[in-house]
C-alpha positions as CSV (number, residue, x, y, z in Angstrom):
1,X,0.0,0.0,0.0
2,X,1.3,3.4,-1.0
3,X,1.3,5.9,1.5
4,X,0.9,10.1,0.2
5,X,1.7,12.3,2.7
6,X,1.1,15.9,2.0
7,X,3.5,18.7,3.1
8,X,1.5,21.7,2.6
9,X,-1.8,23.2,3.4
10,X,-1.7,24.1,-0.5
11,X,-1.8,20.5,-1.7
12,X,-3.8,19.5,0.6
13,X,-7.1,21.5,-0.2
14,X,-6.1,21.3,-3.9
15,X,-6.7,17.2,-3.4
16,X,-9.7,18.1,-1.3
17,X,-11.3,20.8,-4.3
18,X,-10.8,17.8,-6.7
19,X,-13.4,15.6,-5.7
20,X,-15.7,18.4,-4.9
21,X,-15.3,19.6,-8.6
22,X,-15.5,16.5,-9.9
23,X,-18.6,15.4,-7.6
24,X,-20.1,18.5,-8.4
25,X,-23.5,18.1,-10.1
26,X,-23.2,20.3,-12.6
27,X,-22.6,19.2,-16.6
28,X,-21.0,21.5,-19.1
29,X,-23.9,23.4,-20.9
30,X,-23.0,24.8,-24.2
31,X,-26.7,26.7,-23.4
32,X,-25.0,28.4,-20.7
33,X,-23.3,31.0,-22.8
34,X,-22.6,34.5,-22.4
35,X,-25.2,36.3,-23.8
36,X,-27.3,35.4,-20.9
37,X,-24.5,36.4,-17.6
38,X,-27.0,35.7,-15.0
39,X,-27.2,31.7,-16.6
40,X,-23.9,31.6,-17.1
41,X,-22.7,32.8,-13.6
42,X,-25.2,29.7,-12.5
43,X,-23.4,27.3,-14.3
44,X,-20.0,29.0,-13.1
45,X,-21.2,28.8,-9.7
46,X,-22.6,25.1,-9.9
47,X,-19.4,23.9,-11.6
48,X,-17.0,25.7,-9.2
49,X,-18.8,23.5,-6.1
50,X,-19.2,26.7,-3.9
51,X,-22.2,25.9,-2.7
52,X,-20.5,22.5,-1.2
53,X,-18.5,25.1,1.5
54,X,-21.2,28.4,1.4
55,X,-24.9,26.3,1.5
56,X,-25.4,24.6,5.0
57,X,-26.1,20.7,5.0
58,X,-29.2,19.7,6.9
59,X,-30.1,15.8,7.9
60,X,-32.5,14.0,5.1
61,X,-34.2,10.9,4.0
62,X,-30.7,9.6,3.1
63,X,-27.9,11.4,5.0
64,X,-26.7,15.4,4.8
65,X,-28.0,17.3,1.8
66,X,-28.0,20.9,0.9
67,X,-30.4,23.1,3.1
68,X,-31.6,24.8,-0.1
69,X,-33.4,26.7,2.0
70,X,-29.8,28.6,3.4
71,X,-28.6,28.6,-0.6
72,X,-24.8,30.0,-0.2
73,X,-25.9,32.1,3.2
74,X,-22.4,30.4,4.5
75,X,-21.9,29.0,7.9
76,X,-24.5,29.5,10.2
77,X,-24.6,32.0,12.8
78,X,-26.7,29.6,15.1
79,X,-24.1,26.8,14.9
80,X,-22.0,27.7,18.1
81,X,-18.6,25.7,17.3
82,X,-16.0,24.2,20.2
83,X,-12.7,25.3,20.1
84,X,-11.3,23.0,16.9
85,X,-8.5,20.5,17.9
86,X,-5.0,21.1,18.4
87,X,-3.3,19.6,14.8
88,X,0.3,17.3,15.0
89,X,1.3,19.2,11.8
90,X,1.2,23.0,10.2
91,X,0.2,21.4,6.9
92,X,-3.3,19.7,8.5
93,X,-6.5,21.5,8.7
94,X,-9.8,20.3,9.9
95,X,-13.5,21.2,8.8
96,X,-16.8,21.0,10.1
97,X,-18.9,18.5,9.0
98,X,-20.9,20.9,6.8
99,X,-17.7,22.2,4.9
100,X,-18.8,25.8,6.5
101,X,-15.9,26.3,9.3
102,X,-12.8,25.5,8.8
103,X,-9.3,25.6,11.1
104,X,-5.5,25.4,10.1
105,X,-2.6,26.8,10.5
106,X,-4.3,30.7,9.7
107,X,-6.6,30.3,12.1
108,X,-10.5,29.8,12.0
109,X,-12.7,31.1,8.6
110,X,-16.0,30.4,8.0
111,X,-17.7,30.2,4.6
112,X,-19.0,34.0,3.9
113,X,-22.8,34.7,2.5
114,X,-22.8,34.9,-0.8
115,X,-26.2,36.2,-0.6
116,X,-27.2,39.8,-1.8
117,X,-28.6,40.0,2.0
118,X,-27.3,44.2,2.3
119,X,-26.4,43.4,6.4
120,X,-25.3,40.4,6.3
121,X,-24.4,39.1,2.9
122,X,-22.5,40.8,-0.3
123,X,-25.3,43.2,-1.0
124,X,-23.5,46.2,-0.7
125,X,-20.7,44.8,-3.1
126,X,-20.9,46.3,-6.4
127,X,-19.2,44.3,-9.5
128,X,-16.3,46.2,-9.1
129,X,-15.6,45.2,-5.5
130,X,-16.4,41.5,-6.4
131,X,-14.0,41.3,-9.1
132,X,-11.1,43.0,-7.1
133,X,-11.6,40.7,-4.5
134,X,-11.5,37.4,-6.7
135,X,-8.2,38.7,-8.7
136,X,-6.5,40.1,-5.3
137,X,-7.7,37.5,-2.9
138,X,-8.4,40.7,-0.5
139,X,-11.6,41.0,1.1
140,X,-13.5,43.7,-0.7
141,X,-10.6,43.9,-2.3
142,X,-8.4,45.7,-0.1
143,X,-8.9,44.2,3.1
144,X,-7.6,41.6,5.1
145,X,-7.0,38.1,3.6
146,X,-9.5,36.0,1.6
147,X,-8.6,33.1,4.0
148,X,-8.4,29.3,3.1
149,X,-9.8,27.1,1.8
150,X,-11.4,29.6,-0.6
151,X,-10.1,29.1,-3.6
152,X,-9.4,32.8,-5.2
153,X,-6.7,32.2,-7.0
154,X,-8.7,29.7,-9.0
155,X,-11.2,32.2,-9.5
156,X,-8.6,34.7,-10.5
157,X,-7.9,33.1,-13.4
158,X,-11.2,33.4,-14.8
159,X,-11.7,36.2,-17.5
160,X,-13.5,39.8,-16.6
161,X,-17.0,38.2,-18.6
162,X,-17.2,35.6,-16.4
163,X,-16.5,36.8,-13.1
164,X,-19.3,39.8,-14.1
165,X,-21.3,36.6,-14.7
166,X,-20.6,34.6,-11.8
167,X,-21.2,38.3,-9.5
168,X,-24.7,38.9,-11.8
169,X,-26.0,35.1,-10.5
170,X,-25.0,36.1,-7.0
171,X,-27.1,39.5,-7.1
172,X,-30.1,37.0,-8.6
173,X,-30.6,34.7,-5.8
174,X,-32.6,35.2,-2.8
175,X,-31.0,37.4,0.0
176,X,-31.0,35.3,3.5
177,X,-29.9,37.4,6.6
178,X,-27.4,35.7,7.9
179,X,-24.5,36.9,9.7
180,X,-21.6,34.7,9.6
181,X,-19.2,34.9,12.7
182,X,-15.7,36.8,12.3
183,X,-12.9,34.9,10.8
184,X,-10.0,34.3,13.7
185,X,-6.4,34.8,13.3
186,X,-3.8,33.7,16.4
187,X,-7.4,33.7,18.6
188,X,-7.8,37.0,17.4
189,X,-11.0,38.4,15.3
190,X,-10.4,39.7,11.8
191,X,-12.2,42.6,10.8
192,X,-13.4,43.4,7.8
C-alpha cells in the first residue's frame, strides 16, 4: 500500500477541491453562454462547487443534503462551534462536518454569504468590488486576507466576462440574513 503524505496546506485543499469539482453536479452546458451572464454565472457557480462550502447541509431521508433553503448564506450563525482540535502538523487543517468552518494553520474562517442579504451578505458589493476581490484575494478587495480554503486564486484566473457573470447570479438569488461569525487569526477576530 502506497502511503501520500502531503506537506502543505496548499496540496492539501487542492486534493480536497478535486473531488468536490468532480462530484459536483453540474454538466457542461454549451446553453450556458454568455449572452445570458446571469445563466452563465449559474453554471459557473454550480461547476466551481461553492455551494459544497457556502450552503449549509441539513439531515434528510438519506444522509446530509444541501439546506436549499440557506442557498450559499455560509456557515450558520446559530451553529455555536468548540474550540477545533490542536493539529500534530502545520500542513493539517480540519473542517466542520458541513464544509462551513474551517481551522489550520491561519486560524479559524467560515464560509461568507454569498447572498445579496445588504447586512449580512455581499449586498453592498458592487461588481467592481467582487472582481477586485477574486483577482486580489483581499476582502473587498483591499482588506484583510480571503482566507483558506477559498479558492481565489482559482477564481482569478477566470476572464472579466465571467467573473461579471458569476457576481450577476450572485445578485439574482434570494438574499437570507445571515451573519456569519468573524474569521479568527492567532485567537484574534479579523475585521473586515
Amino acid at each position: 500500500m502506497k502511503r501520500i503524505e502531503l506537506s502543505c496546506l496548499g496540496g492539501a485543499l487542492a486534493l480536497l477541491c478535486i473531488p468536490l469539482l468532480l462530484g459536483s453536479k453540474a454538466t457542461p452546458n454549451p446553453a450556458a453562454n454568455h449572452r445570458n451572464p446571469v445563466e452563465r454565472g449559474k453554471y459557473l457557480v454550480a461547476y466551481g462547487g461553492c455551494s459544497d462550502c457556502h450552503t449549509p447541509l441539513k439531515l434528510g431521508p438519506t444522509g446530509p443534503e444541501p439546506d436549499l433553503s440557506r442557498y450559499l448564506a455560509g456557515h450558520p450563525e446559530e451553529a455555536v462551534l468548540p474550540q477545533p482540535p490542536t493539529l500534530p502538523m502545520d500542513s493539517w487543517s480540519v473542517a466542520t462536518a458541513g464544509l462551513t468552518a474551517w481551522s489550520g494553520p491561519w486560524g479559524i474562517s467560515y464560509a461568507a454569504n454569498l447572498t445579496p442579504d445588504v447586512n449580512t451578505g455581499m449586498g453592498i458589493w458592487t461588481e467592481e468590488i467582487f472582481i477586485n476581490a477574486m483577482r486580489t484575494g483581499r476582502h473587498f478587495g483591499v482588506s484583510r486576507p480571503i482566507l483558506p480554503p477559498m479558492p481565489w486564486r482559482g477564481l482569478a484566473g477566470l476572464t472579466d466576462e465571467d467573473l461579471r457573470a458569476i457576481y450577476a447570479y450572485l445578485r439574482s438569488i434570494k438574499p437570507i440574513e445571515n451573519r456569519v461569525p468573524e474569521a479568527m487569526l492567532a485567537g484574534q477576530p479579523v475585521h473586515d
